[in-house]
C-alpha positions in Angstrom: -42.1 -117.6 -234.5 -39.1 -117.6 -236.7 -37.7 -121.0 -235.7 -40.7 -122.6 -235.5 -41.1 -121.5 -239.3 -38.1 -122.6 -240.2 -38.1 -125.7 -238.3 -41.4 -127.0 -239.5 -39.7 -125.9 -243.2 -36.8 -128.2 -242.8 -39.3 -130.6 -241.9 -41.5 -130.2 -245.0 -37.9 -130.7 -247.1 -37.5 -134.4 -246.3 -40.2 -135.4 -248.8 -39.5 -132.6 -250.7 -35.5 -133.4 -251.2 -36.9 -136.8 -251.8 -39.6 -135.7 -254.5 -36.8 -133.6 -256.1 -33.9 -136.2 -256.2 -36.1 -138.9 -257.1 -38.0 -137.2 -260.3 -34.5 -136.3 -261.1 -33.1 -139.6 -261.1 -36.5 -141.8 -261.5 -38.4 -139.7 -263.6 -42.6 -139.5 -263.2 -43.9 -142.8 -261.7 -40.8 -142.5 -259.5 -42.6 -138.9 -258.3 -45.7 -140.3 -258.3 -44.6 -143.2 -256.1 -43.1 -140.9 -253.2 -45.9 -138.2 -253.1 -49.1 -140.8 -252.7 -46.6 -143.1 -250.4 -45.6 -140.1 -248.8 -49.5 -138.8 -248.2 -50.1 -142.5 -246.1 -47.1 -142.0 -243.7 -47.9 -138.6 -243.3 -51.3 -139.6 -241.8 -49.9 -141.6 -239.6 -47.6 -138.8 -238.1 -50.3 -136.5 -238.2 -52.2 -138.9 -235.9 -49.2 -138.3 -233.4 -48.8 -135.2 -233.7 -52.1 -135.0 -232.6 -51.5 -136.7 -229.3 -47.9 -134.9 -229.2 -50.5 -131.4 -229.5 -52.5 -132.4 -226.5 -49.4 -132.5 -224.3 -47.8 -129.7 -225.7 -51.2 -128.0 -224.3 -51.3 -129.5 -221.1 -47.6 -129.0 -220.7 -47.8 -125.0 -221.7 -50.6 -124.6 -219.0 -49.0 -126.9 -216.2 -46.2 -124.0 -217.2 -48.2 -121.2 -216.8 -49.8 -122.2 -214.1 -47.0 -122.9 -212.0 -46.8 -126.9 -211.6 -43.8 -127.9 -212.2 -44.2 -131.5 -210.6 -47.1 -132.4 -212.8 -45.3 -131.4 -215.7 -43.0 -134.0 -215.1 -45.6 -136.6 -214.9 -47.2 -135.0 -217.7 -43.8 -135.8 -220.3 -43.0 -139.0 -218.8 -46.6 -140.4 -219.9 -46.1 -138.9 -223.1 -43.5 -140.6 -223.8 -45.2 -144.0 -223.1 -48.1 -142.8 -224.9 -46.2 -141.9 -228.2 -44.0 -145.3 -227.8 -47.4 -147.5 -228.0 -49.0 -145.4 -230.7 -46.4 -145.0 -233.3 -45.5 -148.8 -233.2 -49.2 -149.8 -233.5 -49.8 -147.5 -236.7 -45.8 -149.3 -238.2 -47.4 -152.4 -237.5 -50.6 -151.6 -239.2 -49.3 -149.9 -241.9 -46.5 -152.5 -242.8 -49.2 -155.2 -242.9 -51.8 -153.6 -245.1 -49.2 -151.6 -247.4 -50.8 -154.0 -250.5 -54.6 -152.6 -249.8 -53.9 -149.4 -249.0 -52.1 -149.0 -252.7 -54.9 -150.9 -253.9 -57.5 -148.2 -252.2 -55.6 -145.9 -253.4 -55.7 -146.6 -256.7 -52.6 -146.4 -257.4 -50.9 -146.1 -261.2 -49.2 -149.5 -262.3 -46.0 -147.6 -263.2 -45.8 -146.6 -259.6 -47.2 -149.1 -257.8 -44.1 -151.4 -256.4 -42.3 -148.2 -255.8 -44.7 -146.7 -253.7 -44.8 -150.2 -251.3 -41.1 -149.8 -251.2 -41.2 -146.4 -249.8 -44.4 -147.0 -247.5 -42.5 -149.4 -246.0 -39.3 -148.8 -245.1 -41.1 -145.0 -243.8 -43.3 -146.7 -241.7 -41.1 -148.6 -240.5 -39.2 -146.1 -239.1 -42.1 -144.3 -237.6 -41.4 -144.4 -234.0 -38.5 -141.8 -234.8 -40.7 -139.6 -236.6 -43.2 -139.5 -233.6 -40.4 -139.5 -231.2 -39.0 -136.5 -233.1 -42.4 -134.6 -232.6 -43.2 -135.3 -229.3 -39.7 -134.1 -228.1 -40.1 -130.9 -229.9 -44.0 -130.5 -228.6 -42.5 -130.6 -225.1 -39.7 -127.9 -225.8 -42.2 -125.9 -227.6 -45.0 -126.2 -224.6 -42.2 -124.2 -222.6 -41.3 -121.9 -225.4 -38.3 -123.0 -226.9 -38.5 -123.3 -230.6 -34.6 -122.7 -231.4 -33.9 -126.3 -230.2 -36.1 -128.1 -233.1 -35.0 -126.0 -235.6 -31.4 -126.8 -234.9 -32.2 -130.5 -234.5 -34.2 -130.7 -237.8 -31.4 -129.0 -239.4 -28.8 -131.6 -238.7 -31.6 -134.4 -239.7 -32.3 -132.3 -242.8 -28.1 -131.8 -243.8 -28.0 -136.1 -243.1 -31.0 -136.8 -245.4 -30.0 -134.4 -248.2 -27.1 -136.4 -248.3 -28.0 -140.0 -247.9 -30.6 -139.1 -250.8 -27.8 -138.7 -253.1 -25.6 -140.8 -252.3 -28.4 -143.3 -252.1 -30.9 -142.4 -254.8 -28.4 -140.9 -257.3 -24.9 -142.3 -256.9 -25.9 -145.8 -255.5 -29.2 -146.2 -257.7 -31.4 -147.6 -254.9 -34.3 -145.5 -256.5 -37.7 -144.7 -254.3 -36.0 -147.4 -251.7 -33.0 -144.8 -251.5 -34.9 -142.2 -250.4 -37.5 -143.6 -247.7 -34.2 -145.1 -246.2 -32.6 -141.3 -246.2 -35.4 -140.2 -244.7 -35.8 -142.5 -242.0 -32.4 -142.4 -240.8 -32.2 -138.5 -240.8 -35.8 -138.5 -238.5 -33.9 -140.9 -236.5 -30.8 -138.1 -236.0 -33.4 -135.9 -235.1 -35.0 -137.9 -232.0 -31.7 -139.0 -230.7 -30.3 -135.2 -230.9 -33.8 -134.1 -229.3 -33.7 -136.9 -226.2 -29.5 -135.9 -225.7 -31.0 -132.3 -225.3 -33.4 -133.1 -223.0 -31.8 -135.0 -221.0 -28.8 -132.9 -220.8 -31.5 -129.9 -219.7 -33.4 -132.1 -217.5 -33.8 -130.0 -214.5 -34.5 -126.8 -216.7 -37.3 -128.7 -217.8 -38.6 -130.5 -215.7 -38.1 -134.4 -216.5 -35.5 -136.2 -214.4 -35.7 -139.0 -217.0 -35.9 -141.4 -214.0 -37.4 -145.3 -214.3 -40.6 -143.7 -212.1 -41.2 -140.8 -214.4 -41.4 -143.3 -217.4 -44.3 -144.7 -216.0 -48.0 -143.4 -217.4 -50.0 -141.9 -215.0 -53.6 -142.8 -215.1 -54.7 -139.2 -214.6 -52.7 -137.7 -217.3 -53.4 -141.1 -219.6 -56.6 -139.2 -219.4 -56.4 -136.1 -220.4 -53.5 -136.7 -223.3 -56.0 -139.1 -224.7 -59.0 -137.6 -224.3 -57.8 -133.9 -225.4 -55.7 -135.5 -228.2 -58.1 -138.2 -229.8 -60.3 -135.0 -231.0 -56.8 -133.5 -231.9 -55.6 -136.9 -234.1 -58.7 -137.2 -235.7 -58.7 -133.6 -236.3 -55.3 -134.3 -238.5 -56.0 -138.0 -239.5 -59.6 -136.7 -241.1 -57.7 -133.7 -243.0 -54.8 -136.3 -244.6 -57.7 -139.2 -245.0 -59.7 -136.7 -247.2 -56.2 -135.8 -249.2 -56.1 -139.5 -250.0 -59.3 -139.6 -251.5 -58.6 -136.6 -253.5 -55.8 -138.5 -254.2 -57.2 -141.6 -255.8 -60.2 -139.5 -257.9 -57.2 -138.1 -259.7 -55.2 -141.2 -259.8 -57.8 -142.6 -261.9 -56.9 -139.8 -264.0 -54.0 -141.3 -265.0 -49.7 -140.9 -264.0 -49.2 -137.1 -265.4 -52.0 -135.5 -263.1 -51.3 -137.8 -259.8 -47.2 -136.5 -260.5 -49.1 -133.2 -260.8 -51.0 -133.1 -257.6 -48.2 -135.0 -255.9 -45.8 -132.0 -256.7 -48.5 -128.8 -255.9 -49.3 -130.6 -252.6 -45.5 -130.7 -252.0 -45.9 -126.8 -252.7 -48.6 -126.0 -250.4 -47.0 -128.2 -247.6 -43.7 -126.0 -247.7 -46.0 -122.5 -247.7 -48.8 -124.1 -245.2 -45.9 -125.3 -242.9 -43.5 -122.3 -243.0 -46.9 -120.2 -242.3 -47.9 -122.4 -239.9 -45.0 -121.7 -237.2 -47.0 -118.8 -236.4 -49.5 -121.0 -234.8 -47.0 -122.6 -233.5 -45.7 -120.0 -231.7 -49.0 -118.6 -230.8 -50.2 -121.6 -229.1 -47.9 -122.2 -226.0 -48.2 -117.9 -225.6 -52.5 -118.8 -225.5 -52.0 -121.4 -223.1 -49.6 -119.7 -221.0 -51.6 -116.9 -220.5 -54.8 -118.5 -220.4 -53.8 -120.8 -217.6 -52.5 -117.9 -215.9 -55.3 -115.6 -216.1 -54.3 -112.9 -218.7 -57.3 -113.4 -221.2 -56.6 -109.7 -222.6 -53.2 -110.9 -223.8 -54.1 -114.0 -225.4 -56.4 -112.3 -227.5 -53.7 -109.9 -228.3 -51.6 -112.9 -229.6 -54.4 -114.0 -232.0 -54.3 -110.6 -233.8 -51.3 -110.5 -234.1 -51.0 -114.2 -235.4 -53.8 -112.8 -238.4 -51.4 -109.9 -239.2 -47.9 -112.0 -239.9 -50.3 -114.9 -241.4 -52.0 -112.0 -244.0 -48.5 -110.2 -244.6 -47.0 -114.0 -245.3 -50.0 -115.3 -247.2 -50.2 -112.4 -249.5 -46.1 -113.0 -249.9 -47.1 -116.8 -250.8 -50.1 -116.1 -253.5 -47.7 -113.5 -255.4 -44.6 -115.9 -255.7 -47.3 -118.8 -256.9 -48.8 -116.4 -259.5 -45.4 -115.3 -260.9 -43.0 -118.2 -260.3 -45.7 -121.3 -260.5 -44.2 -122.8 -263.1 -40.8 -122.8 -261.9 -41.7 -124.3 -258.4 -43.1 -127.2 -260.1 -40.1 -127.6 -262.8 -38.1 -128.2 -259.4 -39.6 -131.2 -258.9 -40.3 -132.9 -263.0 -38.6 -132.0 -266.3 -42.1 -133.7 -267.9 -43.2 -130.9 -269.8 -47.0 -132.3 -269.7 -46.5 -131.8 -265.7 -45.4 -128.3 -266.5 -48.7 -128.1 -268.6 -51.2 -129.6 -266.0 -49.5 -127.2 -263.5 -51.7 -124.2 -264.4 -54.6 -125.8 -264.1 -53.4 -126.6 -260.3 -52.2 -122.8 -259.5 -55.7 -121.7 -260.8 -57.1 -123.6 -258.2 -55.5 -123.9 -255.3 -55.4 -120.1 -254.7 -58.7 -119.8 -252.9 -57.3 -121.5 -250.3 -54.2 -119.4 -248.8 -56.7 -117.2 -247.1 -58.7 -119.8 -245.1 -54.8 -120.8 -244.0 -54.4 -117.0 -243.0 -57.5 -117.0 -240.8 -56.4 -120.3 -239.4 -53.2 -119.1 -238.4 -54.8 -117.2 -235.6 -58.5 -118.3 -234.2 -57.4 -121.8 -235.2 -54.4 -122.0 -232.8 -56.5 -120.3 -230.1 -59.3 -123.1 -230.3 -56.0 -125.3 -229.8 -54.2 -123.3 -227.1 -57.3 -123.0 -225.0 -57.6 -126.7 -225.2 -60.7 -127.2 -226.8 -60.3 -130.0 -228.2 -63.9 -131.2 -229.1 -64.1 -127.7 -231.2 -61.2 -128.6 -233.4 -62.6 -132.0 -233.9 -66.1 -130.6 -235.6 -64.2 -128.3 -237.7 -61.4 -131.0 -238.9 -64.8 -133.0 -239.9 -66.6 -130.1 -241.3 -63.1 -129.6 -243.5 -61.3 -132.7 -243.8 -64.5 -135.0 -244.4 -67.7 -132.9 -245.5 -65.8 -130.3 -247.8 -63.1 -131.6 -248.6 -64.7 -135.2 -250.0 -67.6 -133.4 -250.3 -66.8 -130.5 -252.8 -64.0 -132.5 -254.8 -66.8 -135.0 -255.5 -69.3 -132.5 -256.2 -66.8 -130.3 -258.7 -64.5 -132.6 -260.0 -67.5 -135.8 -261.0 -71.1 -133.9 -260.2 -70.7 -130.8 -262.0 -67.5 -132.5 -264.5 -64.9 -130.3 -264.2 -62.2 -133.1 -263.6 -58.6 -132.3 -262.2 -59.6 -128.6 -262.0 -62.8 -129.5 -259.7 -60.8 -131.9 -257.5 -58.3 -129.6 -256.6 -60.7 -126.4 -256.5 -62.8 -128.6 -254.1 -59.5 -129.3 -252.1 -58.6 -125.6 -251.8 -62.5 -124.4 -250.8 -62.1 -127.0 -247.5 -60.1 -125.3 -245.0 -62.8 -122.1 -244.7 -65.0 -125.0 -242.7 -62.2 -124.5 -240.3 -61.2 -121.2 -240.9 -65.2 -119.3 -240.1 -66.4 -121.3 -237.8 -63.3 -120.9 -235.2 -63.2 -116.9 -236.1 -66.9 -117.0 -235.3 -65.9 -119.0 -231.7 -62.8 -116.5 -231.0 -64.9 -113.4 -231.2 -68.1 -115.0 -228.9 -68.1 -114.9 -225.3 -68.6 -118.7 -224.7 -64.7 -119.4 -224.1 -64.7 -117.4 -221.5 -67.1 -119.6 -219.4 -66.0 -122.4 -217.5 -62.4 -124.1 -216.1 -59.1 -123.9 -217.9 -57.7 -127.2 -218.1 -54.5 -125.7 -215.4 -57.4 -125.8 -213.1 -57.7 -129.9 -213.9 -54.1 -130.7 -213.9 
């Protein structure tokens, strides 16, 4: 669980590092520009991370089951599968960069900054993906020391590049999308050099044969990780709606929301290594018939999450302020920060509950589950309350982010409600498909 905390922490402190460095040296529509820009591309690698999920599952339980030759099959189609997706969504994203600013609503100070960033991140998106589908393997066999140590090199290159890009070279927004890129990069190649170097440990001889997709397993990646990708892509799709109500607001809130997002990414990744690690320990166990001890694993995922969330709420009550004063010296950001912390409280313990039932709806593999709830969060809710509070009932930047916060408990019941009822226990594991 530790790595995997730190890891996906490291990961959170790309953007961050850039949000920091570039609100030092660009000021407010600089910050602006990097945390909506920064909202698209993260759709897009949550959309492969999705599909990187689903064969984290089906690797875990090929594991626990005992079939080493179909997890080998399983990665190399992976690989193929990630390949095609990631360049599709550059592709995509690179062409409609113009609209999607446009949808989004975003301030004129910003606006050319923000397509600057979009599209040199983009760009580089097939590292990104590449990145996380490596690590999904390793973690699917329980290794989470690997990515943390990879992410940490990537992490030391991109605190540096942002620097000497963003500060001492004065490339601006541009500066810091290219650090970023070019440190995910570090992170794939490091990841692929590991696993080849550990191929029979794990599995994948990385030979011209293993590289091609399997039909079977083309299958049941897709299928088990469409549910997953829409799962992610509806959460970040509703966070850009959010995000263009309060755009409309004007440049100080959108910097605002940019930076308490930031926030909650760092605490809701950090805390969210304990799903991490509780996933690949459901699988395992499922697939191999030990029900009693994946359940075990869920309680004890609600325990750390409480202990950590409780940690979390604290240091945002007490030190607020000074989290957001990291990223903007604009003291009518430091004013429109209070507003955020008031609201966004009420949802740490929906992420606590998550922690644990959520990851077992994922490690069981049911995939059509987590797809309901991510609608029932990212799109009913989520839209749903931030329109109702923030423009029905005309609370304005308080309602929007209130609304935002009150989502994730359609995710967080519902799957509680699930892990305690019999049903799961009915039917085939997916080892028994593979």
């Amino acid at each position: 669980m530790l790595p995997f905390m730190a890891s996906n922490a490291l990961q959170v402190l790309y953007s961050t590092i850039d949000m920091i460095i570039v609100g030092e040296y660009v000021g407010t529509p600089g910050l602006s520009a990097v945390s909506q820009s920064s909202q698209i591309v993260n759709f897009a690698t949550m959309v492969c991370l999705g599909l990187s999920n689903a064969g984290q599952v089906l690797v875990s339980q090929a594991f626990g089951a005992g079939k080493k030759r179909e997890m080998n099959d399983i990665i190399g189609t992976l690989f193929g599968i990630m390949t095609v997706f990631s360049v599709i969504l550059s592709v995509i994203i690179i062409a409609a960069n113009r609209w999607i600013m446009d949808v989004m609503k975003m301030p004129d100070e910003s606006y050319f900054m923000a397509i600057d960033y979009l599209i040199i991140c983009a760009g580089g998106l097939f590292f990104t993906a590449g990145y996380n589908m490596v690590s999904a393997v390793l973690r699917g066999m329980g290794d989470s020391k690997r990515p943390f140590l990879f992410i940490g090199i990537a992490s030391a290159i991109n605190l540096v590049l942002d620097l000497l890009f963003t500060g001492f070279l004065g490339w601006g927004v541009a500066g810091a999308a290219w650090a970023t890129i070019i440190g995910q990069a570090a992170a794939f190649i490091f990841s692929i050099f590991y696993l080849y170097k550990r191929r029979e440990a794990f599995g994948f001889d990385f030979s011209k044969e293993s590289f091609k997709m399997k039909k079977k397993y083309v299958s049941m990646i897709v299928s088990l990780g469409t549910p997953m990708a829409i799962q992610m892509g509806c959460i970040n799709l509703s966070m850009l709606y959010v995000n263009a109500l309060i755009n409309e607001i004007g440049v100080v809130e959108s910097a605002t929301f940019g930076a308490g997002v930031k926030i909650d990414d760092i605490i809701n990744k950090i805390s969210q290594g304990i799903q991490y690690a509780a996933m690949p320990i459901i699988s395992q166990n499922i697939a191999a018939g030990e029900q009693k001890r994946a359940k075990q694993t869920v309680y004890w995922a609600w325990l750390y999450s409480g202990i950590l969330t409780a940690f979390f709420m604290v240091l945002y009550l007490f030190f607020g302020k000074e989290l957001f004063m990291l990223f903007s010296d604009d003291p009518l950001v430091h004013e429109q920060c209070t507003v955020f912390i008031s609201a966004i409280l009420w949802m740490f313990p929906a992420f606590a509950i998550v922690r644990g039932s959520g990851g077992f709806v994922q490690g069981i593999g049911n995939a059509k589950l987590s797809m309901v709830l991510a609608l029932l969060d990212g799109v009913v809710l989520r839209i749903g309350l931030s329109w109702l509070f923030g423009i029905k009932l005309g609370m304005g930047f308080y309602g929007f982010v209130l609304g935002y916060g009150l989502a994730p408990y359609g995710f967080a019941i519902p799957s509680m409600i699930y892990f305690f009822s019999p049903i799961w226990q009915k039917g085939k594991t997916l080892a028994d498909k593979i």
